[in-house]
C-alpha positions as CSV (number, residue, x, y, z in Angstrom):
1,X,0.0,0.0,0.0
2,X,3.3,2.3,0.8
3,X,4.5,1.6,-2.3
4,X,1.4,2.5,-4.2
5,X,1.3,5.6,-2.8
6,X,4.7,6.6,-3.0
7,X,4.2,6.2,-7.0
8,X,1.3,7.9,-7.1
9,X,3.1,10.8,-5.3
10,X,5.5,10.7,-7.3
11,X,3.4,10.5,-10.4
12,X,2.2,14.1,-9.6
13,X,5.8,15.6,-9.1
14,X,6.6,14.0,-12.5
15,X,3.3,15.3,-14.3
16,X,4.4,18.9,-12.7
17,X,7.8,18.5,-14.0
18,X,7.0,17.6,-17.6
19,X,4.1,20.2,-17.7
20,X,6.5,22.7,-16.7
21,X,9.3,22.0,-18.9
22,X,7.2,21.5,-21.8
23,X,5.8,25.5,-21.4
24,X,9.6,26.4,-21.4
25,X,8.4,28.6,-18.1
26,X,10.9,29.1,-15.1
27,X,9.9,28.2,-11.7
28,X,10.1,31.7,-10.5
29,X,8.2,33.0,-13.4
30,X,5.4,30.7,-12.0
31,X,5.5,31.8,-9.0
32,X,4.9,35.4,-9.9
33,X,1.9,34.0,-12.0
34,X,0.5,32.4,-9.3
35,X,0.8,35.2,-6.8
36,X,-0.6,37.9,-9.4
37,X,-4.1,35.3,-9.5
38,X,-3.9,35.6,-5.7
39,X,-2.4,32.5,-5.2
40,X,0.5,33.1,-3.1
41,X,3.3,29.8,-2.6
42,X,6.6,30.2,-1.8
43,X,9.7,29.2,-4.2
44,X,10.5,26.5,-1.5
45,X,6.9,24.8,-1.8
46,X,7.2,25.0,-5.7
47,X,10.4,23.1,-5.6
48,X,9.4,20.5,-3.2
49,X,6.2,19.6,-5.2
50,X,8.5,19.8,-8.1
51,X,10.7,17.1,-6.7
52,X,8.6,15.0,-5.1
53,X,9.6,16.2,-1.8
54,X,6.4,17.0,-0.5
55,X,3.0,16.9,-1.4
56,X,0.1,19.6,-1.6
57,X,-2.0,19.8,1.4
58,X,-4.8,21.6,2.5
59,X,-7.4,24.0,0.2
60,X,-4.6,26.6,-0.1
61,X,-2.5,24.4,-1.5
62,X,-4.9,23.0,-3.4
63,X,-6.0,26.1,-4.7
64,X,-2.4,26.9,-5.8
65,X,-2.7,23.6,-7.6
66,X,-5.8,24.4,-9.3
67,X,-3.9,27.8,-10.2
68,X,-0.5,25.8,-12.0
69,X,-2.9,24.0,-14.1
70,X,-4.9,27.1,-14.8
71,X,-1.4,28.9,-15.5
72,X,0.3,25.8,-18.1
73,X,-2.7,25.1,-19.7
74,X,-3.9,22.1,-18.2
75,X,-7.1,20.6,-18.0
76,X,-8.4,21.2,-14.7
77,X,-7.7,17.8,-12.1
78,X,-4.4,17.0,-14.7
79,X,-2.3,16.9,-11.8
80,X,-4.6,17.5,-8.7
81,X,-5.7,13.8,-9.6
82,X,-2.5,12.4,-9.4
83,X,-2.6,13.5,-5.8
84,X,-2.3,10.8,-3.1
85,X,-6.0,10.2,-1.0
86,X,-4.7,11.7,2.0
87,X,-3.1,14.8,0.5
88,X,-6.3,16.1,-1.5
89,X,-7.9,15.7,2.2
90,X,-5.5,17.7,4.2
91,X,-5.9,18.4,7.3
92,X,-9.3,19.9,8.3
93,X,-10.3,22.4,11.0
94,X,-13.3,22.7,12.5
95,X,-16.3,24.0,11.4
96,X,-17.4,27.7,12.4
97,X,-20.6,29.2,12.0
98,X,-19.5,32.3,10.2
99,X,-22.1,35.3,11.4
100,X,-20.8,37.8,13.4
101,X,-24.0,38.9,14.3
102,X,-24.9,37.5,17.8
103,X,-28.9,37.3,16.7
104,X,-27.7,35.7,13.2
105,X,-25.6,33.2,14.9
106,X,-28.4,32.1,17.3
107,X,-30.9,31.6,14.7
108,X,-28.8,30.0,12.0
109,X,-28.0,27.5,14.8
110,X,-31.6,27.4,15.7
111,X,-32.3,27.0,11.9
112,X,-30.2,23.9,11.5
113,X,-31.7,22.4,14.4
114,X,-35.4,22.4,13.4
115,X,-34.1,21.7,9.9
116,X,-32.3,18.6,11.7
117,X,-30.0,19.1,9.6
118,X,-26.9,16.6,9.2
119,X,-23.4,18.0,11.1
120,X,-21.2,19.7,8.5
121,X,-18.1,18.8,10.3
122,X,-17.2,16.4,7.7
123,X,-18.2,18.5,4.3
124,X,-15.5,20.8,3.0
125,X,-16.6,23.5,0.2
126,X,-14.2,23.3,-2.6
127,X,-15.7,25.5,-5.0
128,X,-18.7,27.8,-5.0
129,X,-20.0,29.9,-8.6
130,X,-22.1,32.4,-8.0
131,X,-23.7,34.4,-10.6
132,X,-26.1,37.5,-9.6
133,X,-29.0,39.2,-11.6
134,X,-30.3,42.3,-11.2
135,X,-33.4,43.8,-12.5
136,X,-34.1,47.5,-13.8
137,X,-35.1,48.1,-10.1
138,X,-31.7,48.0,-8.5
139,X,-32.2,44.5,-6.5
140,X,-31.6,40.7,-7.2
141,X,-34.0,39.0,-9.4
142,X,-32.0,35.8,-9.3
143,X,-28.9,34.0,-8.1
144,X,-27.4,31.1,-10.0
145,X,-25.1,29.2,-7.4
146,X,-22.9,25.8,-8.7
147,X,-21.3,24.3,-6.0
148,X,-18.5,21.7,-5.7
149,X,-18.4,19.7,-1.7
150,X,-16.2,16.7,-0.3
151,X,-17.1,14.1,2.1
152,X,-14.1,14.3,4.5
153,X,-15.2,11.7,6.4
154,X,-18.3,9.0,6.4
155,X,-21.4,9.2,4.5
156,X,-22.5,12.6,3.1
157,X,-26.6,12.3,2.1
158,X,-27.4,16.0,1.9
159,X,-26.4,19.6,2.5
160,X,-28.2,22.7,4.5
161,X,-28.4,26.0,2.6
162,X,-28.8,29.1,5.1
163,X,-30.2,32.5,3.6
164,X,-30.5,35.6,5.9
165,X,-32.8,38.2,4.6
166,X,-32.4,41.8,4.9
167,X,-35.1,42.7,7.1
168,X,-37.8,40.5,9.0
169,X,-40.0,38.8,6.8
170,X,-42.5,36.3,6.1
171,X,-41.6,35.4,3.2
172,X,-38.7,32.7,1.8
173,X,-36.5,33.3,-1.1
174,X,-37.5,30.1,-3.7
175,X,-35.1,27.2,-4.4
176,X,-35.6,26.0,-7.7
177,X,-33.9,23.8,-11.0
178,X,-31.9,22.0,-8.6
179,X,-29.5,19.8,-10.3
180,X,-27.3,17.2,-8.8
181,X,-29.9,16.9,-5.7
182,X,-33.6,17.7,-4.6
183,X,-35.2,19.9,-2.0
184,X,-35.9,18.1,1.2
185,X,-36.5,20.0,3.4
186,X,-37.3,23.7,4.4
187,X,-37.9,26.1,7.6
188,X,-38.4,30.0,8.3
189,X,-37.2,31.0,11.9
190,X,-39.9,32.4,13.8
191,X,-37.5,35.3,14.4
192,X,-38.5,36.0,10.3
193,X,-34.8,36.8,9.5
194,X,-33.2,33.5,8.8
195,X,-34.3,31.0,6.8
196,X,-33.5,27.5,5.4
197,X,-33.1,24.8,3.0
198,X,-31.7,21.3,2.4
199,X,-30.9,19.7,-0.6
200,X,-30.9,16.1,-0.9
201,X,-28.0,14.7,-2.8
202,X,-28.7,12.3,-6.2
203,X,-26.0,10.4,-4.7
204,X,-24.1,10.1,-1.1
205,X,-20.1,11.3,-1.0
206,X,-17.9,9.2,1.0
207,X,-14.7,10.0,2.0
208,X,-12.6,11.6,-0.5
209,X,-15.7,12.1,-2.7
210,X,-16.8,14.8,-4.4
211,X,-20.4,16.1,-5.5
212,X,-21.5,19.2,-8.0
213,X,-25.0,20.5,-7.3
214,X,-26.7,23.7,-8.6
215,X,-29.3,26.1,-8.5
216,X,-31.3,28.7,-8.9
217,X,-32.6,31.2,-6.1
218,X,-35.3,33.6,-6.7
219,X,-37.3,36.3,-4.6
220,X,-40.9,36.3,-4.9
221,X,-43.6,39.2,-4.1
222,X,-43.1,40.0,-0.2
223,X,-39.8,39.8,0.0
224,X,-37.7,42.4,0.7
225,X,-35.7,44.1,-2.0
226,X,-31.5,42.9,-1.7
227,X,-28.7,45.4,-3.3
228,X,-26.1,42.8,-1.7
229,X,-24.8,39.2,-2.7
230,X,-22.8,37.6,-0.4
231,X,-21.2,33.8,0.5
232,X,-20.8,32.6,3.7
233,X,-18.2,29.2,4.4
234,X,-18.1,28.1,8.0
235,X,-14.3,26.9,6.3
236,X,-11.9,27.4,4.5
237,X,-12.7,26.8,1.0
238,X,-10.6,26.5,-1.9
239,X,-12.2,28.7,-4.4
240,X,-15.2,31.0,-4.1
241,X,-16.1,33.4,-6.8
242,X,-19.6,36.0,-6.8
243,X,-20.2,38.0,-10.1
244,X,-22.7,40.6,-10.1
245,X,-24.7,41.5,-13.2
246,X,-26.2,44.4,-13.5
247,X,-29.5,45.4,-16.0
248,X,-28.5,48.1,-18.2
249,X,-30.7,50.3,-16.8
250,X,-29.9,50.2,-13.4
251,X,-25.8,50.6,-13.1
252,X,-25.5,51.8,-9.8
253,X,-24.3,54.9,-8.2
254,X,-21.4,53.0,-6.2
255,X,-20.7,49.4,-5.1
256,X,-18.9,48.2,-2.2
257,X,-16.5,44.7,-2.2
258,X,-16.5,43.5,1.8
259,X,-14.9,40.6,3.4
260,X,-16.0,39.4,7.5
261,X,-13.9,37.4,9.1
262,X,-13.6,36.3,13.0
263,X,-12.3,39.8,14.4
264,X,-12.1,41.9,10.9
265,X,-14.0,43.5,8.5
266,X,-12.4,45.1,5.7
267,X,-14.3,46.3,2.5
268,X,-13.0,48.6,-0.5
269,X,-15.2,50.4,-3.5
270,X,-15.2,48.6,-6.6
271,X,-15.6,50.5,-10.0
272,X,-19.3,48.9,-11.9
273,X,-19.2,50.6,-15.4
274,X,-18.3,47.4,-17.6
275,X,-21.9,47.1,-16.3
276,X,-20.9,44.0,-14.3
277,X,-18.8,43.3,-11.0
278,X,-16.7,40.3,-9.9
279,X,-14.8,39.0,-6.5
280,X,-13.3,35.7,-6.3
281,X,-10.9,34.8,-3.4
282,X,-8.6,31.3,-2.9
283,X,-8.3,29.7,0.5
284,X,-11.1,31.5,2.1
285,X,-13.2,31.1,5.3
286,X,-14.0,30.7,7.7
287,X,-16.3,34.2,7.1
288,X,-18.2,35.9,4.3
289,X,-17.4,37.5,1.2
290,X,-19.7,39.9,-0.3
291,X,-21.0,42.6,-2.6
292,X,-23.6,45.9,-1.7
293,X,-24.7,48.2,-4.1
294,X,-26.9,51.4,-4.3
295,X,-28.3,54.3,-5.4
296,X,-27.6,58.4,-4.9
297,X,-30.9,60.2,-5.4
């Protein structure tokens, strides 16, 4: 079994090596690549994974991975296949509910309980897509959200989808052409602020496993107007990416990137006149990641 994953370690240095030399691209020149997509790696790590030294670990690493195959034109998974069972797992930290909010907290807890949903201490968020529409009126028509999970350990059946609205209402945002899963299950806090969902998975993950699920969200009559789109990981999570599209008629009058994490909040103005807005961050959580918009009368 040793030996079988040795060469399967070594299979991913080699594949590395060979994808490298074939681009004619120096190590340090890949570096800077990788650093400029926000990928940060030191020349030491390179040159370890190069040699077969060591082995990625961890959704940073991972990402960095996902960034080298992105950077010498590789399909994506050419080499983060190659990667030995135990190194695509990593190690894992706990889980952490990501609200700062006291109230939030309490009732996304509360949520998951009546939900009764599953413990998320063995799914990791690899990847999460999320596109944005938004209507001549200035708010969210409809969100578009693929997202790729792993089973870190056991069975995984399902997975709980938490919205928080913004203001106290009676009415749920609408979970619809699910693919890759079902809706189960649904609840609205009597608190009328957070709300929730879980999908049923077409198949179970086991260990090591991954699953791709998407979906569309859409805000019916009632509910209350959102100039924000936002992802919240209660990990960290290899690759997370929110795009904001704006209708034509409604480009507003300034936009705001912010980032929450335990302890910090940090947000900076982002420019919206390609008439769309992106933020995509590697190795991120636990916390949210979001975008606010408005309007100057």
């Amino acid at each position: 079994m040793t030996d079988r994953l040795e060469d399967q370690g070594g299979a991913f240095a080699a594949a590395l090596r060979a994808a490298i030399s074939d681009r004619g691209i120096t190590l340090a020149r890949l570096r800077s690549q990788l650093i400029d997509d926000g990928n940060p790696v030191s020349m030491a790590t390179l040159s370890y994974w190069r040699s077969g030294d060591r082995q990625p670990e961890g959704p940073q690493s991972l990402s960095v991975v996902d960034g080298i195959e992105d950077r010498l034109g590789l399909h994506r998974g050419h080499l983060g296949s190659l990667l030995i069972p135990t190194a695509r797992l990593g190690p894992i930290a706990p889980p952490r509910l990501p609200f700062d909010e006291e109230r939030e907290q309490r009732e996304t807890e509360e949520t998951l309980r009546e939900l009764r949903a599953a413990p998320q201490d063995a799914l990791r968020d690899l990847s999460t897509h999320m596109t944005v529409f938004v209507g001549a009126d200035g708010a969210v028509e409809r969100t578009i959200m693929r997202s790729l999970v792993q089973a870190t350990r056991g069975t995984i059946t399902e997975v709980p989808l938490i919205d928080v609205a913004p203001i106290e209402t009676d009415v749920m945002s609408v979970i619809s052409d699910v693919v890759g899963g079902r809706i189960d299950r649904e609840y609205l806090h009597r608190g009328r602020l957070v709300s929730g969902v879980v999908i049923a998975l077409d198949e179970p993950i086991t260990t090591g496993g991954t699953t791709l699920f998407e979906f569309t969200e859409t805000f019916p009559p009632g509910y209350p107007p959102r100039q924000s789109a936002w992802h919240a990981t209660s990990r960290s999570a290899r690759e997370s990416l929110i795009w904001v599209r704006f209708h034509p008629d409604a480009l507003p009058s300034w936009c705001e990137e912010y980032i929450e994490t335990e302890g910090e909040y940090i947000s900076v103005m982002r420019s919206t006149n390609g008439g769309s807005v992106h933020l995509a961050r590697h190795g991120f959580g636990p916390g949210i990641l979001g975008l606010r918009w408005g309007y100057d009368e």
